[in-house]
C-alpha positions in Angstrom: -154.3 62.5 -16.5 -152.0 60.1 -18.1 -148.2 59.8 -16.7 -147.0 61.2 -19.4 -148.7 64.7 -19.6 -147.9 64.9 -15.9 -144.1 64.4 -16.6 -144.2 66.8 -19.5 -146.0 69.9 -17.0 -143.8 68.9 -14.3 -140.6 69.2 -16.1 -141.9 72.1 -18.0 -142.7 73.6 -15.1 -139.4 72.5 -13.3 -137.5 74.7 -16.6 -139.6 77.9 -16.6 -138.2 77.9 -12.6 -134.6 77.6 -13.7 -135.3 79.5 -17.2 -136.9 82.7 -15.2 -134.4 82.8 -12.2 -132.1 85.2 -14.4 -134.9 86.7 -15.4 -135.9 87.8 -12.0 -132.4 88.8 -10.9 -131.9 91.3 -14.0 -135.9 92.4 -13.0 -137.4 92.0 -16.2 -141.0 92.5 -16.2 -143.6 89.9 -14.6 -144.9 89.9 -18.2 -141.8 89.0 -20.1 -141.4 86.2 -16.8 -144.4 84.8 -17.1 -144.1 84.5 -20.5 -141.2 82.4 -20.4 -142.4 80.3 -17.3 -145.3 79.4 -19.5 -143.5 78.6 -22.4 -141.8 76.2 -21.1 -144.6 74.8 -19.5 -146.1 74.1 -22.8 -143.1 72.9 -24.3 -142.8 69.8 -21.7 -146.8 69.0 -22.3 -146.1 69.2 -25.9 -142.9 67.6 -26.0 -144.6 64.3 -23.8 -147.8 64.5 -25.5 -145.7 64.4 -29.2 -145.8 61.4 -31.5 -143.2 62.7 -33.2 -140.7 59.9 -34.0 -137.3 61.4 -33.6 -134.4 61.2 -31.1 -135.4 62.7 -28.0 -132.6 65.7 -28.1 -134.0 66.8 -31.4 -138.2 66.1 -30.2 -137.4 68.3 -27.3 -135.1 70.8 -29.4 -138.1 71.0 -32.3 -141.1 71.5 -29.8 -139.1 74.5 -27.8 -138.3 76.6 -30.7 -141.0 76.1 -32.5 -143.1 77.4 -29.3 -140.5 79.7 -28.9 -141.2 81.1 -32.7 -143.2 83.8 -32.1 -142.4 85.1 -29.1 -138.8 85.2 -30.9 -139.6 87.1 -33.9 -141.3 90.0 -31.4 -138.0 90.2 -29.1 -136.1 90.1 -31.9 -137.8 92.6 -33.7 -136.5 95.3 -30.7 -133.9 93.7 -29.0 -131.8 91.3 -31.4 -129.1 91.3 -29.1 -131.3 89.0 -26.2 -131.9 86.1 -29.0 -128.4 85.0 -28.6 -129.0 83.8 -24.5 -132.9 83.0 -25.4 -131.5 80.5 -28.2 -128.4 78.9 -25.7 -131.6 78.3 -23.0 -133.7 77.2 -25.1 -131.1 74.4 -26.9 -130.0 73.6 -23.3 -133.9 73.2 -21.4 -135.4 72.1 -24.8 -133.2 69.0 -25.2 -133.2 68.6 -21.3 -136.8 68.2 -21.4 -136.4 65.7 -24.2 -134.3 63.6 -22.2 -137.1 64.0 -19.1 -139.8 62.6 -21.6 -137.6 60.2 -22.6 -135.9 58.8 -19.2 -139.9 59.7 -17.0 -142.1 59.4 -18.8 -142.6 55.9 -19.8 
């Protein structure tokens, strides 16, 4: 496995740690946990893995919401309210882990 993709699933993982922490300590469900821990997983193999060619802050902002997408429109759907601190973690990890692709994983 290539540097890169290493990087990218290390980081990723590294954010769904700090992105499920909160999560934990309001006890939301394992599913809604897990869920987020593996989004972000994805997001830091995608983000490394991209050939996208754009400023890192706005590869790593792309890739994140766009995997964040759908899982948005369901939370949404019943709790609009939670998209507001889903939205500020995801523009603060998302770009974070396009500065980790950029600084890492060369």
């Amino acid at each position: 496995m290539d540097k890169k993709i290493k990087t990218g699933i290390l980081f990723g993982a590294i954010a769904g740690i700090i992105d499920s922490i909160p999560m934990v300590l309001q006890n939301l469900s394992l599913d809604a946990i897990l869920s987020a821990f593996s989004l972000w997983v994805i997001s830091g193999f995608l983000i490394s893995t991209s050939a996208l060619k754009i400023h890192w802050v706005l590869k790593g902002l792309l890739v994140s919401f766009l995997v964040l997408l759908p899982a948005a429109i369901l939370i949404g759907w019943k709790e609009p309210a939670s998209l507001l601190p889903i939205a500020i973690m995801t523009l603060v990890l998302g770009s974070l882990l396009g500065y980790a692709d950029e600084r890492f994983g060369k």
